[in-house]
N, CA, C and O atoms as a Tinker XYZ file with bonds, in Angstrom:
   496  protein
     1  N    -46.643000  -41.143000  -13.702000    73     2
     2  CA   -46.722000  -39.700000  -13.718000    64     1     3
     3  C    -45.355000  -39.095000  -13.417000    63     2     4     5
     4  O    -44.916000  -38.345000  -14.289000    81     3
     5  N    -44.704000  -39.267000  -12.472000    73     3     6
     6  CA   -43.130000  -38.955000  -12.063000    64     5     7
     7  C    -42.182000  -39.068000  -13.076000    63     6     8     9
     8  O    -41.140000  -38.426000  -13.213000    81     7
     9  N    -42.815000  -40.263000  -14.015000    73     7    10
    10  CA   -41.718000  -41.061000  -14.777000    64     9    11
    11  C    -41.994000  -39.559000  -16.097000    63    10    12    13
    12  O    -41.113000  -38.887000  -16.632000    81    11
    13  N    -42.694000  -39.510000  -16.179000    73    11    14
    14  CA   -43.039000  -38.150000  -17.491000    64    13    15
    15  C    -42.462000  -37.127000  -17.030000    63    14    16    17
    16  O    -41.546000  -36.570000  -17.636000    81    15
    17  N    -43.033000  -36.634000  -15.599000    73    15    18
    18  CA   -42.267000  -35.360000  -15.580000    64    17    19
    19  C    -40.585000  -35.417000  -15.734000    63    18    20    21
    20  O    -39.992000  -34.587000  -16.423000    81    19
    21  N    -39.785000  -36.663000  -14.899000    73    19    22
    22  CA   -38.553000  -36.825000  -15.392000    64    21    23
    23  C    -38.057000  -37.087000  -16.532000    63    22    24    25
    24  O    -36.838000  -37.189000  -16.668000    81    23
    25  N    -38.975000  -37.253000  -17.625000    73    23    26
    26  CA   -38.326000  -37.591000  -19.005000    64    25    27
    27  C    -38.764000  -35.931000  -19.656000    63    26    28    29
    28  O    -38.162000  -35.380000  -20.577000    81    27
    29  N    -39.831000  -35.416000  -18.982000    73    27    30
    30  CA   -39.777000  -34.184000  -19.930000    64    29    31
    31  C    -38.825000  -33.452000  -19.402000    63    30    32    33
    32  O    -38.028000  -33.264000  -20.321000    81    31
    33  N    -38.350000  -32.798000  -18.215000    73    31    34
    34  CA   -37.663000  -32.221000  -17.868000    64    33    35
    35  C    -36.323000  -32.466000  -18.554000    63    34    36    37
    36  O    -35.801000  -31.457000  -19.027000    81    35
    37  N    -35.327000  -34.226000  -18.770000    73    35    38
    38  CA   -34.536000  -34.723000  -19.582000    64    37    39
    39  C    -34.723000  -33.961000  -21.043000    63    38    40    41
    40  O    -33.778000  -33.360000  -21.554000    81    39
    41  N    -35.961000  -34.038000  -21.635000    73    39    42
    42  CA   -35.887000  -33.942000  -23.083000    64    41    43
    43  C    -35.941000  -31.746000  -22.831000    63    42    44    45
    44  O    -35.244000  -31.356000  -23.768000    81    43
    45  N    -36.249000  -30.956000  -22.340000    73    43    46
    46  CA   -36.075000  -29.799000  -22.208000    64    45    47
    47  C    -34.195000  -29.178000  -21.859000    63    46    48    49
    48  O    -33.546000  -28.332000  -22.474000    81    47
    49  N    -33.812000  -30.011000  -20.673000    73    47    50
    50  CA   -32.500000  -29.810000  -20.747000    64    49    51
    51  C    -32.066000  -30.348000  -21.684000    63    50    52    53
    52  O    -31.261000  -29.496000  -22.061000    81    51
    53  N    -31.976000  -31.267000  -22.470000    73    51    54
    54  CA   -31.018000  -31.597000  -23.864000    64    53    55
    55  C    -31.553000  -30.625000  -24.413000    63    54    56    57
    56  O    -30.537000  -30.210000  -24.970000    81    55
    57  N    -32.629000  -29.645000  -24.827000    73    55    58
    58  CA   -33.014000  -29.001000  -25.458000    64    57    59
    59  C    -32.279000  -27.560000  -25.825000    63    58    60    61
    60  O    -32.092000  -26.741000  -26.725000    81    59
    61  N    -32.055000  -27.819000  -24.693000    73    59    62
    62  CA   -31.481000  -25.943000  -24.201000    64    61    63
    63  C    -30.276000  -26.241000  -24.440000    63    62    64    65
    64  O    -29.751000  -25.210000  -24.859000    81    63
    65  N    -29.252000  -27.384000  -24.402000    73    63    66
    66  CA   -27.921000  -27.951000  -24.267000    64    65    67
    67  C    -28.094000  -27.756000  -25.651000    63    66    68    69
    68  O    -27.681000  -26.638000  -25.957000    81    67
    69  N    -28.564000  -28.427000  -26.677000    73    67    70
    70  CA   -28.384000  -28.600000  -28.122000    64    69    71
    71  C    -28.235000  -27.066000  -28.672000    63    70    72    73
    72  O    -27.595000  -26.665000  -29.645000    81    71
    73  N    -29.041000  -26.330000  -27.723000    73    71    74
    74  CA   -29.074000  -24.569000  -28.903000    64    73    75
    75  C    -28.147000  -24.341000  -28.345000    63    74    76    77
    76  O    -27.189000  -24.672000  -29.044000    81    75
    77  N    -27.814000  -23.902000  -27.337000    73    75    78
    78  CA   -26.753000  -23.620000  -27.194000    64    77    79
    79  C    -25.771000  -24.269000  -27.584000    63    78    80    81
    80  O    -25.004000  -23.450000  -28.090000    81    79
    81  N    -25.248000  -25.513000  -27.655000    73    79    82
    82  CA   -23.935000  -25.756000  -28.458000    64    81    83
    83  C    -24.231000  -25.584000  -30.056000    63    82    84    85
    84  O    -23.370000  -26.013000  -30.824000    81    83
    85  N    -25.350000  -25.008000  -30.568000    73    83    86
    86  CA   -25.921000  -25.060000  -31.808000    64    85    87
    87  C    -25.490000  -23.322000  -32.260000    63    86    88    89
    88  O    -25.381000  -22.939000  -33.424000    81    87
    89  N    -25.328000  -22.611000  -31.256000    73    87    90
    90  CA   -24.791000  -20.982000  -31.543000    64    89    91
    91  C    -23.292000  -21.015000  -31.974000    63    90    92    93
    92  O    -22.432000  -21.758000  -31.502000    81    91
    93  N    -23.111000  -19.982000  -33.055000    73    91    94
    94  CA   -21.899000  -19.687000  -33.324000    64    93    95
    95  C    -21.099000  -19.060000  -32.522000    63    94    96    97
    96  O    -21.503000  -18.135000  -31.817000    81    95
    97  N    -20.026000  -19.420000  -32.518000    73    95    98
    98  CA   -19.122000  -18.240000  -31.932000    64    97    99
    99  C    -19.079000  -17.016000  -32.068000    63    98   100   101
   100  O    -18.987000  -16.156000  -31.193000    81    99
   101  N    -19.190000  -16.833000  -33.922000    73    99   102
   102  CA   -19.288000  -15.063000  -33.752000    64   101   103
   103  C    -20.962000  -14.593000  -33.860000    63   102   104   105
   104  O    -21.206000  -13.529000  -34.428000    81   103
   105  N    -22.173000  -15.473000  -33.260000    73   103   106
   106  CA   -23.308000  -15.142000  -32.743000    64   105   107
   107  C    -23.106000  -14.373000  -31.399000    63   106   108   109
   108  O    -24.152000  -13.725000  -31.376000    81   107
   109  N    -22.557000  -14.096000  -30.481000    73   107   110
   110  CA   -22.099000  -13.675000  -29.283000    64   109   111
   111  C    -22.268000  -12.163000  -30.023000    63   110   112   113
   112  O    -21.913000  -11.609000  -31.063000    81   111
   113  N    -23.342000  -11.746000  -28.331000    73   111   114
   114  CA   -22.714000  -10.240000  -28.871000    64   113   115
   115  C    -21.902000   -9.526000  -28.429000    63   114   116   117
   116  O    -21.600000   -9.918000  -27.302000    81   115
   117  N    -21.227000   -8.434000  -28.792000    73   115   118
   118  CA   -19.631000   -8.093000  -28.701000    64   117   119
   119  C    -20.090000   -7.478000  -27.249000    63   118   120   121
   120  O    -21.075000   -6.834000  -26.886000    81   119
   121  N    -18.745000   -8.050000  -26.490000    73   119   122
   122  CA   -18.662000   -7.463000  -24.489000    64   121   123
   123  C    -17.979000   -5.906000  -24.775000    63   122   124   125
   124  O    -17.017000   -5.719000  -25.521000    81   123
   125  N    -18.521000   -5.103000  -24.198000    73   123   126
   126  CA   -17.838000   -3.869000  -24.709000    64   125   127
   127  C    -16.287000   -3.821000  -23.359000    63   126   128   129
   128  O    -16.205000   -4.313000  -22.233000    81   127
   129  N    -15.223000   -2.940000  -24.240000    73   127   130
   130  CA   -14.183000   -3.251000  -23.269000    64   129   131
   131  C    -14.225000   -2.702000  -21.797000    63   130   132   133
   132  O    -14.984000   -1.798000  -21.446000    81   131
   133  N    -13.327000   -3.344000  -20.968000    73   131   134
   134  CA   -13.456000   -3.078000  -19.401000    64   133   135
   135  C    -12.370000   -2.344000  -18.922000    63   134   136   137
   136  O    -11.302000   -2.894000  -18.656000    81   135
   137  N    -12.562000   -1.112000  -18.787000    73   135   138
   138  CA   -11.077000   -0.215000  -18.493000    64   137   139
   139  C    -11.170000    0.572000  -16.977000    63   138   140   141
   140  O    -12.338000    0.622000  -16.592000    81   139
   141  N    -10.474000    1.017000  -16.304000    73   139   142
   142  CA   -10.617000    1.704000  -14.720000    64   141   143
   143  C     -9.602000    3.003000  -15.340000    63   142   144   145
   144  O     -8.645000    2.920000  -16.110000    81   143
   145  N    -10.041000    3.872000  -14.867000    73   143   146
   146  CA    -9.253000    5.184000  -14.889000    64   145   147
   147  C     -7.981000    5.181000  -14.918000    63   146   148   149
   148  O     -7.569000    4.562000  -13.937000    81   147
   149  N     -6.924000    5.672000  -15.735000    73   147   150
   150  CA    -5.530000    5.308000  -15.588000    64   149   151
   151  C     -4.731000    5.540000  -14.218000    63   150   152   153
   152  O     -3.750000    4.967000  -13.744000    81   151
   153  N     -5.470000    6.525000  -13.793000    73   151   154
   154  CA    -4.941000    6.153000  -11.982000    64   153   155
   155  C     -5.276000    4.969000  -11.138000    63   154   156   157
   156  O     -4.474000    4.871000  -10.210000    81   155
   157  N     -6.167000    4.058000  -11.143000    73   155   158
   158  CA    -6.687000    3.452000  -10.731000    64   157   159
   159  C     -6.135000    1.759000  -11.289000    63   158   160   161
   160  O     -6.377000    0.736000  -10.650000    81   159
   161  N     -5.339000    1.805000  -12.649000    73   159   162
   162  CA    -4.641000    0.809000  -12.947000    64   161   163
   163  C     -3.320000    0.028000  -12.514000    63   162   164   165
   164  O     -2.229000    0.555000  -12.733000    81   163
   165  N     -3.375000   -0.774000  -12.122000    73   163   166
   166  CA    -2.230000   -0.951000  -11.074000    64   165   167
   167  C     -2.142000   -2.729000  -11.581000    63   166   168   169
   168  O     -3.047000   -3.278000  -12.209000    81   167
   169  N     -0.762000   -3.470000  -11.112000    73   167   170
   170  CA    -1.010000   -5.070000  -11.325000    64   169   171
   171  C      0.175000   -4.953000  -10.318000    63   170   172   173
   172  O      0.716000   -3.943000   -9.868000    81   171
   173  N      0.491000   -6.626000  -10.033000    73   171   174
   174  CA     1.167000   -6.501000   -8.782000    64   173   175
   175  C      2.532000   -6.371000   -8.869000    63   174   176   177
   176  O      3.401000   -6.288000   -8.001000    81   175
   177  N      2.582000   -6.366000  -10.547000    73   175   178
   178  CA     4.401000   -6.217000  -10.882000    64   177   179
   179  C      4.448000   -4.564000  -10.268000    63   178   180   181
   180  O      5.326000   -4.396000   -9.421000    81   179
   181  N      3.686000   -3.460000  -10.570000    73   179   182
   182  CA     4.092000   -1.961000  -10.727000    64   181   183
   183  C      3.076000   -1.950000   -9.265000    63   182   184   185
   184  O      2.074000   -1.653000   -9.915000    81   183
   185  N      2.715000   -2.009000   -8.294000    73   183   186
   186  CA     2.409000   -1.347000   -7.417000    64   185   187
   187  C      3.537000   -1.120000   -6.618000    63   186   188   189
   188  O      3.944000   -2.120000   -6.027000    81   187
   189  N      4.085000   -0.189000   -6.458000    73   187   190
   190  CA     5.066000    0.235000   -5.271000    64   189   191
   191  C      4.582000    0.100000   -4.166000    63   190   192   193
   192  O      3.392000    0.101000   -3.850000    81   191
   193  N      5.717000   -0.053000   -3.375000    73   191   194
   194  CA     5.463000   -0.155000   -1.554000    64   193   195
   195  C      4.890000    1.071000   -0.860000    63   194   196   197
   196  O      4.676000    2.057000   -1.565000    81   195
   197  N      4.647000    1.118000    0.302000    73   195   198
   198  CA     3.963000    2.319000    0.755000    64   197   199
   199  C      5.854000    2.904000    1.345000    63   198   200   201
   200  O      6.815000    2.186000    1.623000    81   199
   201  N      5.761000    4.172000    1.345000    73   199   202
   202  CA     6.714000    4.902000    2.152000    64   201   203
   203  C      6.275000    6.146000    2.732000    63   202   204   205
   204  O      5.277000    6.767000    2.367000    81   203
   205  N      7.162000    6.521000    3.765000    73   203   206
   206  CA     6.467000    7.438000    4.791000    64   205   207
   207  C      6.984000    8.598000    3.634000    63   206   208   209
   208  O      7.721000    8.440000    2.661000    81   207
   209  N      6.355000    9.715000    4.095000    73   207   210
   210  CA     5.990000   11.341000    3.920000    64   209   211
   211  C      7.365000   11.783000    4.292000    63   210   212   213
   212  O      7.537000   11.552000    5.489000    81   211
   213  N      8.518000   12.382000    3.682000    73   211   214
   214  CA     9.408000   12.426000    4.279000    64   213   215
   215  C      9.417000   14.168000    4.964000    63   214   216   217
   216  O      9.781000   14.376000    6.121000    81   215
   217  N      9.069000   15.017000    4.257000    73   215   218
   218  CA     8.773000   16.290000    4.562000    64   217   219
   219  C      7.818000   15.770000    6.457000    63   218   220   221
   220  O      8.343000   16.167000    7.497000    81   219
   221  N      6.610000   14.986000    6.498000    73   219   222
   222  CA     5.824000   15.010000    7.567000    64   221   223
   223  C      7.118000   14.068000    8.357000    63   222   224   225
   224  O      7.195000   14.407000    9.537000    81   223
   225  N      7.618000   13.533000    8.174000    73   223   226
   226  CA     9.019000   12.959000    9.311000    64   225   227
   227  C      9.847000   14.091000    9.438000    63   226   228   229
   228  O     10.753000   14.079000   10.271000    81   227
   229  N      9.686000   14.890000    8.846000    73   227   230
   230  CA    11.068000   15.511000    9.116000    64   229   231
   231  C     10.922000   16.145000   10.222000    63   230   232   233
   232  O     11.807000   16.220000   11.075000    81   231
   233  N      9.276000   16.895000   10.355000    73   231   234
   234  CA     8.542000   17.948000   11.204000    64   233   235
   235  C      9.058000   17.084000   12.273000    63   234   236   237
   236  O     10.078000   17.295000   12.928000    81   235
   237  N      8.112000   15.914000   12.405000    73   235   238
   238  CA     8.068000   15.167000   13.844000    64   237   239
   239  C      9.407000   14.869000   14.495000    63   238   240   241
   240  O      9.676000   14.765000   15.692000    81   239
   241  N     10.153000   14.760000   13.468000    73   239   242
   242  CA    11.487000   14.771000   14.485000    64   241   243
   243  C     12.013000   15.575000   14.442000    63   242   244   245
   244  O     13.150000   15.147000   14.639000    81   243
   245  N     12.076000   16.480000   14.329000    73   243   246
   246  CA    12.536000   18.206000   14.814000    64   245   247
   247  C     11.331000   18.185000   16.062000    63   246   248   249
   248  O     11.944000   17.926000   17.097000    81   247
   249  N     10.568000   18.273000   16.221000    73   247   250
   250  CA     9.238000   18.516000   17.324000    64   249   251
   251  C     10.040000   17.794000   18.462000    63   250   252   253
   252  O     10.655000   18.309000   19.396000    81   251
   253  N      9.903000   16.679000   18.196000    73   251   254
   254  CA    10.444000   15.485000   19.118000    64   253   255
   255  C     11.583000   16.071000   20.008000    63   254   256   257
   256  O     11.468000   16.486000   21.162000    81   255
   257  N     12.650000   16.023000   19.273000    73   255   258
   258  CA    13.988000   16.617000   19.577000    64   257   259
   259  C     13.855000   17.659000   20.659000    63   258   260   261
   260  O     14.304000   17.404000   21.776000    81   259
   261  N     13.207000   18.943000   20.381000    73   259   262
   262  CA    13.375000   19.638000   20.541000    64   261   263
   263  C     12.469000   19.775000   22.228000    63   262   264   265
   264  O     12.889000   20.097000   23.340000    81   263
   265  N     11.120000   19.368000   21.747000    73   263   266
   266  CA    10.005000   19.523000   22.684000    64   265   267
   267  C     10.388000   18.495000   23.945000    63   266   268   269
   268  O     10.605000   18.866000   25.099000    81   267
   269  N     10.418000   17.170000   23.477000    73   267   270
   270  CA    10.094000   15.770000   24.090000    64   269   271
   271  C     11.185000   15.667000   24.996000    63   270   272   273
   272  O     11.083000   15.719000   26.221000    81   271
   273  N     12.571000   15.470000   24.136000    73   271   274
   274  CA    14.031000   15.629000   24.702000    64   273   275
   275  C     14.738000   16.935000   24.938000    63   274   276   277
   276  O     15.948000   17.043000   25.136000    81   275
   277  N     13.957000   17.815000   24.902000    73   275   278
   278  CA    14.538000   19.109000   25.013000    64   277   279
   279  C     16.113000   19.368000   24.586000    63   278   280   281
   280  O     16.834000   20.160000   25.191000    81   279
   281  N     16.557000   18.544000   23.398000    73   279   282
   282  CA    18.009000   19.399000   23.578000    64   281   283
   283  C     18.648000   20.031000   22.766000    63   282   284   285
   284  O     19.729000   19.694000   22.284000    81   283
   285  N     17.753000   21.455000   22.438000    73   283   286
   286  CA    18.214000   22.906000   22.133000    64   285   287
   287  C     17.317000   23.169000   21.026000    63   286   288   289
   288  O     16.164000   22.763000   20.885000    81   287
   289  N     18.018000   23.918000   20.248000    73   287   290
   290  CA    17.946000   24.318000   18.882000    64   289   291
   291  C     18.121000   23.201000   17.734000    63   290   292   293
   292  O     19.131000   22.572000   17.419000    81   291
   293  N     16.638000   23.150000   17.138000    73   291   294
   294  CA    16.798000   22.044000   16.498000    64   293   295
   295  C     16.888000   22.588000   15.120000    63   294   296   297
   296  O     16.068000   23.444000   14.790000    81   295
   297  N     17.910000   22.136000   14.164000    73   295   298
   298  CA    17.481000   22.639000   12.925000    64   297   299
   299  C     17.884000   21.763000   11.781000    63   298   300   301
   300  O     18.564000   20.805000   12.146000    81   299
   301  N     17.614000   21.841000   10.295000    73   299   302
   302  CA    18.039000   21.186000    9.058000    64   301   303
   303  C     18.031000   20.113000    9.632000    63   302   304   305
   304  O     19.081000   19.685000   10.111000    81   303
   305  N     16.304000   19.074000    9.779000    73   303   306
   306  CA    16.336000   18.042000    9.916000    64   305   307
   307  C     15.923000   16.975000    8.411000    63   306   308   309
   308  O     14.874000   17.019000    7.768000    81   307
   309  N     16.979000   16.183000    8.196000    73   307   310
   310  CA    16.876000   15.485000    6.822000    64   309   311
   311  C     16.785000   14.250000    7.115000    63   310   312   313
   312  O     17.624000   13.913000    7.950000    81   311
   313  N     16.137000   13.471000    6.783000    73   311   314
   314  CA    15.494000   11.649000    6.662000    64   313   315
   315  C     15.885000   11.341000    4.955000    63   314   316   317
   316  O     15.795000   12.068000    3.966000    81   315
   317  N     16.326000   10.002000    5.123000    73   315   318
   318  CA    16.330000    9.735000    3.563000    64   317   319
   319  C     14.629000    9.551000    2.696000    63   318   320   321
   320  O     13.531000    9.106000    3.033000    81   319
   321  N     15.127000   10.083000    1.631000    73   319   322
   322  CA    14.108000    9.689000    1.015000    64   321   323
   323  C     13.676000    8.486000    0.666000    63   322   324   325
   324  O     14.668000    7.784000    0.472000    81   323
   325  N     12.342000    7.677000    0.422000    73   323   326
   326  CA    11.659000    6.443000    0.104000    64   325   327
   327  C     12.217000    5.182000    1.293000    63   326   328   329
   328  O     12.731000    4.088000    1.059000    81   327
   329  N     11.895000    5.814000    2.567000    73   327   330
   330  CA    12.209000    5.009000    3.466000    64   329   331
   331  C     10.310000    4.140000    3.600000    63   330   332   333
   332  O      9.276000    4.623000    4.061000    81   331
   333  N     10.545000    2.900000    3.035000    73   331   334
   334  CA     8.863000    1.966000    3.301000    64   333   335
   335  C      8.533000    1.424000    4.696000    63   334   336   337
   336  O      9.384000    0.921000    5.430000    81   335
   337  N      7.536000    1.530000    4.937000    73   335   338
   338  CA     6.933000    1.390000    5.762000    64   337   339
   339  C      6.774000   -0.473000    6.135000    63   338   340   341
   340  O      6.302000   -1.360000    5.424000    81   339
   341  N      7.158000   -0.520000    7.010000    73   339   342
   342  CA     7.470000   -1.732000    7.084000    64   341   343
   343  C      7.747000   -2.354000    9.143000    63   342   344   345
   344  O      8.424000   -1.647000    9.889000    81   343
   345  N      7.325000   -3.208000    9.473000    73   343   346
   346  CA     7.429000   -3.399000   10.822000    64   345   347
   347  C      8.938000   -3.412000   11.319000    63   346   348   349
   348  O      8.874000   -4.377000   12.080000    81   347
   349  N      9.704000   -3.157000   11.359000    73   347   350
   350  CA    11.003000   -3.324000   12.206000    64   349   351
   351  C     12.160000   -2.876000   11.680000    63   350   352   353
   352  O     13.339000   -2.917000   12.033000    81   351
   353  N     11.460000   -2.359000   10.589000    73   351   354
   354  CA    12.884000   -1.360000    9.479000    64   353   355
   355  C     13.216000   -0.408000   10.728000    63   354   356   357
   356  O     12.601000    0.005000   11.711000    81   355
   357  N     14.777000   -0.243000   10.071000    73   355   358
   358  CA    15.515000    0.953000   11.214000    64   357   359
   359  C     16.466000    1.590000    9.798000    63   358   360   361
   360  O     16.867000    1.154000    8.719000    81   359
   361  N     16.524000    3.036000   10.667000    73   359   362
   362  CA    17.369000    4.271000    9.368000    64   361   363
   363  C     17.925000    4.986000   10.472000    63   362   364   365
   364  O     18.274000    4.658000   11.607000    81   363
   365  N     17.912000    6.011000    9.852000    73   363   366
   366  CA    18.391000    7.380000   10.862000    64   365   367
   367  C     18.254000    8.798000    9.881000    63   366   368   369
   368  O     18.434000    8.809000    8.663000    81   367
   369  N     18.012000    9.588000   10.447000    73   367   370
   370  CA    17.493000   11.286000   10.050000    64   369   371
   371  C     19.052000   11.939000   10.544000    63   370   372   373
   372  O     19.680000   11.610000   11.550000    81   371
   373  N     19.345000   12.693000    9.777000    73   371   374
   374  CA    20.116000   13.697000   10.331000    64   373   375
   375  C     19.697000   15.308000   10.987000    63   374   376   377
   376  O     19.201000   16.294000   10.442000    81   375
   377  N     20.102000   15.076000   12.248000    73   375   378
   378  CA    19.751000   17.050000   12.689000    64   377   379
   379  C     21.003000   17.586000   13.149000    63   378   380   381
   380  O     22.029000   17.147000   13.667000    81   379
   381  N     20.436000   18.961000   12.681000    73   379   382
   382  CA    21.411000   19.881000   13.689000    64   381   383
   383  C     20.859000   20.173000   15.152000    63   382   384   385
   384  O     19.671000   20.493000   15.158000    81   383
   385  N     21.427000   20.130000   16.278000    73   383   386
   386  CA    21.116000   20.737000   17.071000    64   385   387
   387  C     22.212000   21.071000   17.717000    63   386   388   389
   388  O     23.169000   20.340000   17.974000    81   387
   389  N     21.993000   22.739000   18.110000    73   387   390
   390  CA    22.622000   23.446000   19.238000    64   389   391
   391  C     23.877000   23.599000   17.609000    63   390   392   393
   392  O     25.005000   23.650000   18.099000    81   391
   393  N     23.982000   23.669000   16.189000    73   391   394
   394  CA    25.068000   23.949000   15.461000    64   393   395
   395  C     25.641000   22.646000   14.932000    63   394   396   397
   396  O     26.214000   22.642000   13.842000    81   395
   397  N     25.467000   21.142000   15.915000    73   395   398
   398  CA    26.116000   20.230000   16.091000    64   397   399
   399  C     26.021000   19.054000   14.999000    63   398   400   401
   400  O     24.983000   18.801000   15.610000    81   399
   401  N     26.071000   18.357000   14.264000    73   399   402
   402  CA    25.358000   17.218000   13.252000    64   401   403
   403  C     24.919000   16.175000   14.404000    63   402   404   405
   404  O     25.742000   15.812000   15.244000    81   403
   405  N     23.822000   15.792000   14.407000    73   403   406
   406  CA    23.664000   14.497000   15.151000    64   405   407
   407  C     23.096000   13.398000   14.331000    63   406   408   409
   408  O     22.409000   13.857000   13.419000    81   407
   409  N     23.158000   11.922000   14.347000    73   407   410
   410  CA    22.337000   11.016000   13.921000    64   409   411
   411  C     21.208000   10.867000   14.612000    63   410   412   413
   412  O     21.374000   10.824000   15.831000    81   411
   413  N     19.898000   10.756000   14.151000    73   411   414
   414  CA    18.549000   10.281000   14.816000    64   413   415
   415  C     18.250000    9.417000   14.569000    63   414   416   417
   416  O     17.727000    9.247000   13.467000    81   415
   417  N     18.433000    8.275000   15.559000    73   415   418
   418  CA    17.765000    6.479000   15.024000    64   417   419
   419  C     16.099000    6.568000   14.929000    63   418   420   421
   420  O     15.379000    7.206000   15.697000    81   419
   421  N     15.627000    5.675000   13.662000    73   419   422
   422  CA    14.525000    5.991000   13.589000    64   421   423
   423  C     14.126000    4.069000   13.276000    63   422   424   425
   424  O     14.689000    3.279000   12.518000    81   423
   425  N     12.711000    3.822000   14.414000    73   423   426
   426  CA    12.699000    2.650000   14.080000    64   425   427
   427  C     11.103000    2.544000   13.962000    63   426   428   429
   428  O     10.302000    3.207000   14.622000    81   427
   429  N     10.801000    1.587000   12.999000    73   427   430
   430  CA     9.179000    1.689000   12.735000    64   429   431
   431  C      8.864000    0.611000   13.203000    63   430   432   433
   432  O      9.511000   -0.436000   13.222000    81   431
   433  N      7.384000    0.942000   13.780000    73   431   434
   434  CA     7.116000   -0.201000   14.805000    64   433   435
   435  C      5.599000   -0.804000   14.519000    63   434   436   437
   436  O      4.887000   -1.470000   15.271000    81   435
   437  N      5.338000   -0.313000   13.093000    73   435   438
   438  CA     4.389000   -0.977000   12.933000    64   437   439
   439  C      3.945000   -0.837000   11.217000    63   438   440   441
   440  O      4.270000    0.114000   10.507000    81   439
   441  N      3.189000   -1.947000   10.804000    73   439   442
   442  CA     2.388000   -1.669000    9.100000    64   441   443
   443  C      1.840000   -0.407000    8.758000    63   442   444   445
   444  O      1.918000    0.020000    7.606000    81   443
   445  N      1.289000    0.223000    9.679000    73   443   446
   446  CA     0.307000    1.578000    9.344000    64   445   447
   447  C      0.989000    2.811000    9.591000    63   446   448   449
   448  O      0.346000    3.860000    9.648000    81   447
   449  N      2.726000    2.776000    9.804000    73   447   450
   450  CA     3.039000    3.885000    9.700000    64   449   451
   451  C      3.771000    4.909000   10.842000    63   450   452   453
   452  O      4.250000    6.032000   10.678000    81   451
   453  N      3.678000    4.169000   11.924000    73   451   454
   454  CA     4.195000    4.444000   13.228000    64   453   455
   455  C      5.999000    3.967000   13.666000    63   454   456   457
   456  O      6.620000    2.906000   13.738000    81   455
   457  N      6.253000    5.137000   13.837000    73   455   458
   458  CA     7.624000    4.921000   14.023000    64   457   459
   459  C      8.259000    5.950000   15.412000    63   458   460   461
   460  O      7.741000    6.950000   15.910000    81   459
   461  N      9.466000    5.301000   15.743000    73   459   462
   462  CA    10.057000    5.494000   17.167000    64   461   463
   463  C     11.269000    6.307000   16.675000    63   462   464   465
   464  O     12.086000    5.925000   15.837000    81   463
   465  N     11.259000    7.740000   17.464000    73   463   466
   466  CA    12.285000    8.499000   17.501000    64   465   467
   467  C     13.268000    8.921000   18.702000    63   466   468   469
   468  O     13.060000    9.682000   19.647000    81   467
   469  N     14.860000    7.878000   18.214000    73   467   470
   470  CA    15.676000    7.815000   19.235000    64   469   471
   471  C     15.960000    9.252000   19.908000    63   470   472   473
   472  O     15.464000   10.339000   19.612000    81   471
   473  N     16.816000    8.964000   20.804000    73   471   474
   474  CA    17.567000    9.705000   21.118000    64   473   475
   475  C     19.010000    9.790000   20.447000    63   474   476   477
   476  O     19.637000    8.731000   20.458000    81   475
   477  N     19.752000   11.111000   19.749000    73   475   478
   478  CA    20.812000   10.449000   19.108000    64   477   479
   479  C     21.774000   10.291000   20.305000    63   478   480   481
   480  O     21.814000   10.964000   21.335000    81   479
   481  N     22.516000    9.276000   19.941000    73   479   482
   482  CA    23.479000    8.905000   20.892000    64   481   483
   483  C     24.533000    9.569000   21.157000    63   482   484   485
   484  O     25.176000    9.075000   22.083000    81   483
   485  N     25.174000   10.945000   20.493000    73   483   486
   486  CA    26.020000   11.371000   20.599000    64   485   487
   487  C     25.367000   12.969000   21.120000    63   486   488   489
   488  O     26.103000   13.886000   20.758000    81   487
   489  N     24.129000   13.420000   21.895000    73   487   490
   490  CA    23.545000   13.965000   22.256000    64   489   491
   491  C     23.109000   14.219000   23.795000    63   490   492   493
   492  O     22.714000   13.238000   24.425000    81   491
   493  N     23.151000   15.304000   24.345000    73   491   494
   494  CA    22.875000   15.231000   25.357000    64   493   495
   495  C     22.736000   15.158000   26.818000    63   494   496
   496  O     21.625000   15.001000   27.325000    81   495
């Protein structure tokens, strides 16, 4: 009895094996195409790096300056543009304060975007 059910089960899988290798290729029916919104298309050659907001840096270190370290009149604060976000990258912002040009060391201290605003050294 065992011995039947294992030979029928044998003769059903060759069965299904034979039609199927027995279908044509252009029997298939057509996969319709697979597309994502052109914003949403990306590969890993063209994804750019993340970089901070340079307008929202600029605020925080004018705030900083001014509030944190109190020293003066803070004004025309400029960061380079497409500075990425990255653990231990270091730059610097330029401000005026009190009329004066100063450098602002700027060091990021983490993946998600968090960064440390010096004191400039020629300040203060």
């Amino acid at each position: 009895m065992r011995l039947r059910i294992v030979l029928l089960g044998c003769a059903l899988f060759g069965a299904v094996v034979l039609a199927a290798c027995d279908q044509k290729s252009g029997d298939a029916p057509p996969v319709p195409p697979q597309s994502a919104p052109a914003a949403e298309r990306t590969t890993a050659a063209t994804t750019a790096p993340r970089v901070f907001d340079r307008a929202a840096m600029q605020a925080d270190v004018a705030r900083i300056l001014a509030d944190d370290y109190r020293l003066g009149e803070v004004t025309d604060v400029v960061c380079p543009e497409g500075q990425v976000v990255g653990s231990g990258r270091e730059f610097s912002c330029e401000a005026t304060v009190d009329g004066l040009a100063h450098q602002v060391p700027i060091r990021v201290r983490g993946s998600q975007g968090e960064y440390e605003v010096g004191m400039p050294p020629d300040a203060g």
